[in-house]
ZAPAFI-794847 format. One record per atom (N, C-alpha, C, O, CB): residue number from 1; x, y, z; atom name. Coordinates in steps of 0.001 Angstrom, whole numbers, plus 500000, padded with zeros to 6 digits. Atoms other than C-alpha are relative to their C-alpha. Glycine has a CB too. Example, Ala and Ser with C-alpha at 12.3 -4.5 7.8 and 13.67 -1.06 7.14 Angstrom:
residues 2
+-----+--------+--------+--------+------+
: seq :     xx :     yy :     zz : atom :
+-----+--------+--------+--------+------+
:   1 : 500890 : 498810 : 500000 :    N :
:   1 : 512300 : 495500 : 507800 :   CA :
:   1 : 500900 : 501200 : 500000 :    C :
:   1 : 501936 : 501181 : 500665 :    O :
:   1 : 499008 : 500027 : 501246 :   CB :
:   2 : 499180 : 498810 : 499940 :    N :
:   2 : 513670 : 498940 : 507140 :   CA :
:   2 : 499230 : 501090 : 500730 :    C :
:   2 : 499739 : 502198 : 500899 :    O :
:   2 : 500414 : 500462 : 498585 :   CB :
+-----+--------+--------+--------+------+
//
This chain:
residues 80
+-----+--------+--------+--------+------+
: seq :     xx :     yy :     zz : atom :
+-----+--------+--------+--------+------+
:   1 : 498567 : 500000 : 499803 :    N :
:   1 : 806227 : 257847 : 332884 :   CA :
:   1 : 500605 : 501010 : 499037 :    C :
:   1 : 500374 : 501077 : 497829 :    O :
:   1 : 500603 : 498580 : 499789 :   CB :
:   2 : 499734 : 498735 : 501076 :    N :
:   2 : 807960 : 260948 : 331608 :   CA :
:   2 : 499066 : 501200 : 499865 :    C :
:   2 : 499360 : 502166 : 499162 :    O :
:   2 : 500002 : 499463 : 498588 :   CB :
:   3 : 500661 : 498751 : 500221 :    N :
:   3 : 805629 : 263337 : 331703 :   CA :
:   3 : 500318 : 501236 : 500008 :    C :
:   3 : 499593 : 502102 : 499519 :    O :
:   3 : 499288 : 500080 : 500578 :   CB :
:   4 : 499570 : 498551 : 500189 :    N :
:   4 : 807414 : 266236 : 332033 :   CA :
:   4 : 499183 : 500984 : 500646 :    C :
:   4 : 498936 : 501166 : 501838 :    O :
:   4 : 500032 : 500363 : 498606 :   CB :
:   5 : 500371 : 498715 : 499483 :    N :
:   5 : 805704 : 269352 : 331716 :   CA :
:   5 : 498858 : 499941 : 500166 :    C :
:   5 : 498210 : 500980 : 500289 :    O :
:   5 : 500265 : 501070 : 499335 :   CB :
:   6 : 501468 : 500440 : 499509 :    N :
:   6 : 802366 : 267341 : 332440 :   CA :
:   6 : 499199 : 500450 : 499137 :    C :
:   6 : 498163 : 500849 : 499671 :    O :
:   6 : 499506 : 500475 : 501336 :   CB :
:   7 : 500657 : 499528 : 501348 :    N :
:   7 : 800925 : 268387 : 329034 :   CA :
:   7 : 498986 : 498724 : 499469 :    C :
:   7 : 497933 : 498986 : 498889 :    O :
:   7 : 501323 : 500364 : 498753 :   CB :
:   8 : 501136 : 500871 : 500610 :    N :
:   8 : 799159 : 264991 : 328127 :   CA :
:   8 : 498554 : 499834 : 501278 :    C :
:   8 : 497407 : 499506 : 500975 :    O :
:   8 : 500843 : 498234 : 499588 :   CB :
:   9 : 500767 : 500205 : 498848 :    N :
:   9 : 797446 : 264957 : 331987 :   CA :
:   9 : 499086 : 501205 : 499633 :    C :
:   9 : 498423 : 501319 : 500664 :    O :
:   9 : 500825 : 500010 : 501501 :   CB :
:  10 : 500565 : 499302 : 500089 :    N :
:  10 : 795485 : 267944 : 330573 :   CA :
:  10 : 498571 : 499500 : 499177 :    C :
:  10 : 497396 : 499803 : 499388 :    O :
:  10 : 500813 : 500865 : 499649 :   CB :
:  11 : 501019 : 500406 : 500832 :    N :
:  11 : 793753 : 266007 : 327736 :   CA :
:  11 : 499675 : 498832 : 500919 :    C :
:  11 : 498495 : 499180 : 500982 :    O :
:  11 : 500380 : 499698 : 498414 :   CB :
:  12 : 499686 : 501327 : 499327 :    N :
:  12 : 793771 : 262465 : 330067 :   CA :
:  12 : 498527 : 500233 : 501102 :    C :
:  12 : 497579 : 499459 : 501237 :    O :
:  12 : 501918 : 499901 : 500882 :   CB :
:  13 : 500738 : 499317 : 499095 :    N :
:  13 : 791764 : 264539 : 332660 :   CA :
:  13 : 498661 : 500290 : 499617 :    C :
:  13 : 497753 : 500242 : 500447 :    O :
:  13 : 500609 : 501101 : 500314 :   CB :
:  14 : 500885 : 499609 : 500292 :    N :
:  14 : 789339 : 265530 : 330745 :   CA :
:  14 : 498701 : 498623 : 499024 :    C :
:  14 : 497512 : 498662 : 498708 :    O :
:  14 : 500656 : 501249 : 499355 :   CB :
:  15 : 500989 : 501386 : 500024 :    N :
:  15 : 788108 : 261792 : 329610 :   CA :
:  15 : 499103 : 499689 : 501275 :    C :
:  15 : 499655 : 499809 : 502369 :    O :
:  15 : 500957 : 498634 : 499843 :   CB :
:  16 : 501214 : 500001 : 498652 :    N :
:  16 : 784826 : 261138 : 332198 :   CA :
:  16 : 500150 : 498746 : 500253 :    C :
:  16 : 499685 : 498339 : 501318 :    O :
:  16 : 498245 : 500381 : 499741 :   CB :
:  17 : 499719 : 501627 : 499426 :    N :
:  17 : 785903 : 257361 : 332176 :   CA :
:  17 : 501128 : 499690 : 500913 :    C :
:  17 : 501210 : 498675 : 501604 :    O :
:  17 : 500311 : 499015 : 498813 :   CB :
:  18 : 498954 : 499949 : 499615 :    N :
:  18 : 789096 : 258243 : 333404 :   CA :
:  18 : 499886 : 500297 : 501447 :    C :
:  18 : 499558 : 501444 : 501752 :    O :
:  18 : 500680 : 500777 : 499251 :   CB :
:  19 : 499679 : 499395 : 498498 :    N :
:  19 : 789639 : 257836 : 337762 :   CA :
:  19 : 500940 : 500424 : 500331 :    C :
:  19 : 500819 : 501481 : 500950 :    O :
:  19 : 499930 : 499353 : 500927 :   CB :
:  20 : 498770 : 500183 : 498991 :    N :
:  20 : 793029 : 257624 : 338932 :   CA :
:  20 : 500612 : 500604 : 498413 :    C :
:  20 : 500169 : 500404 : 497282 :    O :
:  20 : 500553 : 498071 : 500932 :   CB :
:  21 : 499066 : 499524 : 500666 :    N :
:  21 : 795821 : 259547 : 337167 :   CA :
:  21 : 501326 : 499802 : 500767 :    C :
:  21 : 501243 : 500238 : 501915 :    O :
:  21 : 499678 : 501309 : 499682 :   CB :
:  22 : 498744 : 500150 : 499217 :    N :
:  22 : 799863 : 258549 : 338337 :   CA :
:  22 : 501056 : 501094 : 499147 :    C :
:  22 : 501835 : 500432 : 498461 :    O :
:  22 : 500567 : 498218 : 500014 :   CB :
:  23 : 498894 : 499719 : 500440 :    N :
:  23 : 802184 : 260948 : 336950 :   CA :
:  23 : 501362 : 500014 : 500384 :    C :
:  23 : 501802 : 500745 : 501272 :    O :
:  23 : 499825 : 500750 : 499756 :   CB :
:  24 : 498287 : 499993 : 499278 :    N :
:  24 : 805910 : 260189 : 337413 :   CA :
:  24 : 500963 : 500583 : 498873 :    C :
:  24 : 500473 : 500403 : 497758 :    O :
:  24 : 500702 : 498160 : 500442 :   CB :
:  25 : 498731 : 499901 : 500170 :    N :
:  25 : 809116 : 261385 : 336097 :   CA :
:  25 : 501040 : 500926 : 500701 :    C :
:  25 : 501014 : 501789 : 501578 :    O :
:  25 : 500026 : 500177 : 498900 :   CB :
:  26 : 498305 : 500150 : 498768 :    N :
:  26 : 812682 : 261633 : 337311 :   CA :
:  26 : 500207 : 501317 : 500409 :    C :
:  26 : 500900 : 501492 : 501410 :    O :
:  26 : 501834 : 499458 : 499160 :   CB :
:  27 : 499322 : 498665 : 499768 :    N :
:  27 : 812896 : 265648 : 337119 :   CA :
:  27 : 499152 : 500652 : 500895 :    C :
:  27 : 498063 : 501199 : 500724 :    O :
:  27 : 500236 : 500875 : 498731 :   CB :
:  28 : 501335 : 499058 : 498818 :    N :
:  28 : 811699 : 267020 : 340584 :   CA :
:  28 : 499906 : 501367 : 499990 :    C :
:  28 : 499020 : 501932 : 500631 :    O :
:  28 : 500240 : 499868 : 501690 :   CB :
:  29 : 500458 : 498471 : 500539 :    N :
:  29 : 811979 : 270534 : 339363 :   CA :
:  29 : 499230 : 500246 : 498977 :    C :
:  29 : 498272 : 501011 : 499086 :    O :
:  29 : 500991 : 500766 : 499626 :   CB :
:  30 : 501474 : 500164 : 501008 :    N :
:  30 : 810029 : 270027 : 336236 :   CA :
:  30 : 498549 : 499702 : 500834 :    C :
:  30 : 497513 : 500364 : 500789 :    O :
:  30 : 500202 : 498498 : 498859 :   CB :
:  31 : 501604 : 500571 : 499730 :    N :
:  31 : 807168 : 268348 : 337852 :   CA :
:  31 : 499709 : 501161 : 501338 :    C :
:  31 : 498555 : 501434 : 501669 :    O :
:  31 : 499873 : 497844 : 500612 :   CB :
:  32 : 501088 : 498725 : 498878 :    N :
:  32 : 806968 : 271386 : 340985 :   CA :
:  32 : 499847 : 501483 : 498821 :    C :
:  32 : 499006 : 502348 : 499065 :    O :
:  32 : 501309 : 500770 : 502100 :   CB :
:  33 : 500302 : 499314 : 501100 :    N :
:  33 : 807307 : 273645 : 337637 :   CA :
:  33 : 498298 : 500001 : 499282 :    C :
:  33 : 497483 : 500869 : 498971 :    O :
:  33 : 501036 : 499425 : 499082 :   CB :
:  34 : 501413 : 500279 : 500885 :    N :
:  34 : 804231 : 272404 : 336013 :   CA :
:  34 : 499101 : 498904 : 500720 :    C :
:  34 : 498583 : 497980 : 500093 :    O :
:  34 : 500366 : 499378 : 498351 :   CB :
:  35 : 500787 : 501334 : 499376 :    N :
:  35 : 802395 : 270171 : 338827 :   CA :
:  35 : 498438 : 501201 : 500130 :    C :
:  35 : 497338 : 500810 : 500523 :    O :
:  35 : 500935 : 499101 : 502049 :   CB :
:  36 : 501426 : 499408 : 500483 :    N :
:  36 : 799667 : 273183 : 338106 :   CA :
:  36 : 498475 : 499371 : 499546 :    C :
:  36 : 497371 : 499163 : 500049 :    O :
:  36 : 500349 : 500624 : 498923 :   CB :
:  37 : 500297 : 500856 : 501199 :    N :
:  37 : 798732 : 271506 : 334833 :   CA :
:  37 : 498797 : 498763 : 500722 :    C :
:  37 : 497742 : 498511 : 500140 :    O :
:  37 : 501706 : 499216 : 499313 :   CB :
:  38 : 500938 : 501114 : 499171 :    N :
:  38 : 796938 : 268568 : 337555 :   CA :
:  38 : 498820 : 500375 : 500623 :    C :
:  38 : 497805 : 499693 : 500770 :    O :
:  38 : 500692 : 499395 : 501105 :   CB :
:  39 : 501257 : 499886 : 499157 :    N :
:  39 : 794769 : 270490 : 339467 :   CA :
:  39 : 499247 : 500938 : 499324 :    C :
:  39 : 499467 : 501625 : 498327 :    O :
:  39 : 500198 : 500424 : 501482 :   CB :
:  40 : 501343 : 499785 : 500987 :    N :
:  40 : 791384 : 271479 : 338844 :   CA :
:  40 : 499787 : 501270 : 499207 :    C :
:  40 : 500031 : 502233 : 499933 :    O :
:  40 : 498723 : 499933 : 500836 :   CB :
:  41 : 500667 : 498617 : 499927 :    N :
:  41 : 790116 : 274518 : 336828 :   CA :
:  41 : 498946 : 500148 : 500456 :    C :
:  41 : 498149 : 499361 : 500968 :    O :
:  41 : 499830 : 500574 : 499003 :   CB :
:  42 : 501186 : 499220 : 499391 :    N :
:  42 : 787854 : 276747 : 337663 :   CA :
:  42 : 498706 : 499157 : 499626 :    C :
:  42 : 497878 : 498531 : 500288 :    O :
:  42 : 499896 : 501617 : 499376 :   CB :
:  43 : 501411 : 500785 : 500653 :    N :
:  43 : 785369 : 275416 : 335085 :   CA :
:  43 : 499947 : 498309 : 500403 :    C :
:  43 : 498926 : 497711 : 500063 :    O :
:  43 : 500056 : 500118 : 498045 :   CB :
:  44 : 499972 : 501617 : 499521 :    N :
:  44 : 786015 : 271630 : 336411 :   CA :
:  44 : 499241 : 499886 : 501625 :    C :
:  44 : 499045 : 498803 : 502177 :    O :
:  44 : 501925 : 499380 : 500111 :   CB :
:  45 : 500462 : 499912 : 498710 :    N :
:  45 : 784451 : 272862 : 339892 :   CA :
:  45 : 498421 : 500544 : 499351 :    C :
:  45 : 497449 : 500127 : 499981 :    O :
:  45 : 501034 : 501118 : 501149 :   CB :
:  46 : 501408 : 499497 : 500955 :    N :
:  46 : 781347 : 274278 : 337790 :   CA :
:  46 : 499108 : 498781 : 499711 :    C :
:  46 : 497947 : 498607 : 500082 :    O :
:  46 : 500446 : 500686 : 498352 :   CB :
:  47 : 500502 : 501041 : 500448 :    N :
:  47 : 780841 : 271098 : 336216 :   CA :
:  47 : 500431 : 499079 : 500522 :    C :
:  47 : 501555 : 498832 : 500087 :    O :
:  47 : 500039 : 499865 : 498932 :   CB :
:  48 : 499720 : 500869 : 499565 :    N :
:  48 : 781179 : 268536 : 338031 :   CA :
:  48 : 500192 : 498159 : 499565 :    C :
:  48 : 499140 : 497556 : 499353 :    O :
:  48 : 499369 : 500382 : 500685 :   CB :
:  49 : 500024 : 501460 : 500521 :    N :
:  49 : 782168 : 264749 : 337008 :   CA :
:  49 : 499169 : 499499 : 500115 :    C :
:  49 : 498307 : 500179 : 500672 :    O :
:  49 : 500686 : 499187 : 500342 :   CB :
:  50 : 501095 : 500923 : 499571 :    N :
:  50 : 779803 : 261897 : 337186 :   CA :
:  50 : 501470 : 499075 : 500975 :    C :
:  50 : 501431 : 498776 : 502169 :    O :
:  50 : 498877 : 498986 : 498336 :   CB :
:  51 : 498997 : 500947 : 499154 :    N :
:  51 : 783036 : 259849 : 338371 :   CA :
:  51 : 501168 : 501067 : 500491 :    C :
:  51 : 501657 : 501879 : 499705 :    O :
:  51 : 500734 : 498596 : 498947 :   CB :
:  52 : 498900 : 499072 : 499523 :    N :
:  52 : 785736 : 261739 : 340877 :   CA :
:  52 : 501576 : 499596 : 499048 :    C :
:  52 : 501772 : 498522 : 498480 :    O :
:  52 : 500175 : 499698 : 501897 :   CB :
:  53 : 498702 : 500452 : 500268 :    N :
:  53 : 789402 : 261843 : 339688 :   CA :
:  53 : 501028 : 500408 : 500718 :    C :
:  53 : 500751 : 501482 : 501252 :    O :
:  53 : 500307 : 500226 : 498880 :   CB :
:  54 : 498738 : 499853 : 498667 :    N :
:  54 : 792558 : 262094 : 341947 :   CA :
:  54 : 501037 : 499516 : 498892 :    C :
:  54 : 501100 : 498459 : 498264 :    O :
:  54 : 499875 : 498724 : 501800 :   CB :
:  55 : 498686 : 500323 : 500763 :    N :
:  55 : 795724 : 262465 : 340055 :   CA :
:  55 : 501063 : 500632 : 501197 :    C :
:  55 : 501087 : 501550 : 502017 :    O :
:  55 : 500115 : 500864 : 498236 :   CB :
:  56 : 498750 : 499945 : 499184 :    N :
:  56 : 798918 : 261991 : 341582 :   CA :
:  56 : 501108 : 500328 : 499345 :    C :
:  56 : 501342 : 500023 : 498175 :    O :
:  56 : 500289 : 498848 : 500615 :   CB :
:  57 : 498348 : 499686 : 501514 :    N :
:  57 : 802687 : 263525 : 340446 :   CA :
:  57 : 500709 : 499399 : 501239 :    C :
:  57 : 500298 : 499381 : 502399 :    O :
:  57 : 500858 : 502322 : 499178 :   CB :
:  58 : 499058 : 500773 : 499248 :    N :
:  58 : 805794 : 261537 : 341799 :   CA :
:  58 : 500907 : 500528 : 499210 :    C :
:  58 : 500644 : 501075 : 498139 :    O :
:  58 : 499919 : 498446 : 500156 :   CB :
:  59 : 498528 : 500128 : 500388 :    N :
:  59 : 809339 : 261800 : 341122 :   CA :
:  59 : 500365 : 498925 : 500031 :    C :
:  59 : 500577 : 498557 : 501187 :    O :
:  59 : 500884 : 500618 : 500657 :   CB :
:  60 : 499645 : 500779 : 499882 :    N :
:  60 : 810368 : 258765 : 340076 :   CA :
:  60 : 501005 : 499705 : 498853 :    C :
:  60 : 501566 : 500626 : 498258 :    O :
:  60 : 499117 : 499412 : 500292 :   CB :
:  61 : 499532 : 500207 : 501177 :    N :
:  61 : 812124 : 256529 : 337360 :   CA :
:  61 : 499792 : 498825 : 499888 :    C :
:  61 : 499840 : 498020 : 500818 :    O :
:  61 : 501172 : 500344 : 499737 :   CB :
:  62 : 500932 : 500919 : 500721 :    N :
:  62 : 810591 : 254052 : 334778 :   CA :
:  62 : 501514 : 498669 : 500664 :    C :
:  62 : 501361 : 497561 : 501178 :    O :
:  62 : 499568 : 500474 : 497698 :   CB :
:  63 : 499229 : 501378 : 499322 :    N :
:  63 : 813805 : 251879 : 335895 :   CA :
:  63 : 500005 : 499572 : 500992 :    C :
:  63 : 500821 : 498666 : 501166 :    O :
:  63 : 501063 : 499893 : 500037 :   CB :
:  64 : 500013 : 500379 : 498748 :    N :
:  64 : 813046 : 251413 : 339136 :   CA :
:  64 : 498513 : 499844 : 500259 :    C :
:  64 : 497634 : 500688 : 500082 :    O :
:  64 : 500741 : 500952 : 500898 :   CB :
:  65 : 500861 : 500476 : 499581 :    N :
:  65 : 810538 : 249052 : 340446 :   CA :
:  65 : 498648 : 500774 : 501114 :    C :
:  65 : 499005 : 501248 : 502192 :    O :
:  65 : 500739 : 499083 : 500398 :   CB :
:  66 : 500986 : 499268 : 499680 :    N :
:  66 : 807061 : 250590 : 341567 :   CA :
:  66 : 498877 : 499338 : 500423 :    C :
:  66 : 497851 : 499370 : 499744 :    O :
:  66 : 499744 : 500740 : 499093 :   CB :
:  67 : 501828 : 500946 : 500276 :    N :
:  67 : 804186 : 248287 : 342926 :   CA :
:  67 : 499013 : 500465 : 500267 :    C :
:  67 : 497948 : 499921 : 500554 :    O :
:  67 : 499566 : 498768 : 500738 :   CB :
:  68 : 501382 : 499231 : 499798 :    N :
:  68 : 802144 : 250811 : 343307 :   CA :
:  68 : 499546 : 500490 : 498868 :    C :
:  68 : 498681 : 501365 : 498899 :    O :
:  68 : 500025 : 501137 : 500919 :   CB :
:  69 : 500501 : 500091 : 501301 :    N :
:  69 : 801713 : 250712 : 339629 :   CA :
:  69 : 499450 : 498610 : 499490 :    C :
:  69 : 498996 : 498680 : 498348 :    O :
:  69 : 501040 : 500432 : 499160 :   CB :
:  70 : 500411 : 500991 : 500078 :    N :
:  70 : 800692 : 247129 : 339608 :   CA :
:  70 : 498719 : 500181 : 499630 :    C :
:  70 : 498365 : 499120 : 499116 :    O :
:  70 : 500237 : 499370 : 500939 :   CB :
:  71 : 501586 : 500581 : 500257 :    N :
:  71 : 797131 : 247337 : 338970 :   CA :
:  71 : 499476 : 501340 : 499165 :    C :
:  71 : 498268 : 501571 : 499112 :    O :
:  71 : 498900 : 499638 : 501722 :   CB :
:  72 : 500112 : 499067 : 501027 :    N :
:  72 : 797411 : 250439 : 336490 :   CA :
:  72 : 499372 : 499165 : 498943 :    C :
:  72 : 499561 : 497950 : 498985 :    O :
:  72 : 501349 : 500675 : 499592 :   CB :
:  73 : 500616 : 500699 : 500687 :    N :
:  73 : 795320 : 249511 : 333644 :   CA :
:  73 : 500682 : 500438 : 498454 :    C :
:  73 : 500364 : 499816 : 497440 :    O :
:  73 : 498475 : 500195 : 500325 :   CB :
:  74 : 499657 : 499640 : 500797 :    N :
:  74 : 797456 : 251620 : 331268 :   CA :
:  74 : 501198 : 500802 : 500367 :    C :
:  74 : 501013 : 501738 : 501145 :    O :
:  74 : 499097 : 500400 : 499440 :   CB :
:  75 : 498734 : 499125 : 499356 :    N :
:  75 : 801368 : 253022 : 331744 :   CA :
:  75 : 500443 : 500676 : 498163 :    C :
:  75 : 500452 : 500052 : 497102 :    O :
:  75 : 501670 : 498611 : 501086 :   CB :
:  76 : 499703 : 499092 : 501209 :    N :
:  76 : 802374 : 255845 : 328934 :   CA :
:  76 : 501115 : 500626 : 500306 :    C :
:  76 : 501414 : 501331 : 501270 :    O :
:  76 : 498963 : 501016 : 499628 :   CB :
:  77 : 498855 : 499531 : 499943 :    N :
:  77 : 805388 : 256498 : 328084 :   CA :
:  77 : 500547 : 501067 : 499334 :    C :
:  77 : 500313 : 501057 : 498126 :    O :
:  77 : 500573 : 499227 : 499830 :   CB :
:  78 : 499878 : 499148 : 500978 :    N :
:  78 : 806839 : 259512 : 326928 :   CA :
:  78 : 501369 : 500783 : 499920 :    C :
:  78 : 501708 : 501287 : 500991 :    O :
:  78 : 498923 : 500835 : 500111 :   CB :
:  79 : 498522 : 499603 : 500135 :    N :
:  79 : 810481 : 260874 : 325713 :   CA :
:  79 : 500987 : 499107 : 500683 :    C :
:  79 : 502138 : 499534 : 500600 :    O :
:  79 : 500218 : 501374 : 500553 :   CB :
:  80 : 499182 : 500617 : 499221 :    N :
:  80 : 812159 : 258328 : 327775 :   CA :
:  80 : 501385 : 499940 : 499475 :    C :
:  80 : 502268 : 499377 : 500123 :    O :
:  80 : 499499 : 498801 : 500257 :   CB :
+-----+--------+--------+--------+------+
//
């Protein structure tokens, strides 16, 4: 929540325990600014995971109800 300029989904991504990534916040020009930052590099097609990951960016806001975050195992908040 908050992610912005998608700067922590860089390090987040790169944990091998890590599947599912949700990034949301409210600014839908920020996040088509920097929705880069999510997808793969070059070297991430080289080396391949042992476990896949699929990250998602949304426009949303932490005040408004989401149950498609229900079964997140961890929500991070940031600048809110």
């Amino acid at each position: 929540m908050g992610c912005a300029e998608l700067r922590l989904v860089q390090y987040l991504k790169s944990l091998p325990h890590v599947q599912h990534l949700v990034e949301v916040d409210i600014d839908q020009n920020t996040l088509e600014t920097y929705k880069f930052r999510a997808a793969p590099l070059t070297i991430e097609y080289l080396k391949r995971r042992e476990q896949p990951l699929t990250i998602d960016v949304y426009q949303g806001s932490v005040a408004e109800y989401d149950s498609s975050l229900m079964e997140a195992d961890a929500i991070v908040c940031i600048e809110l």
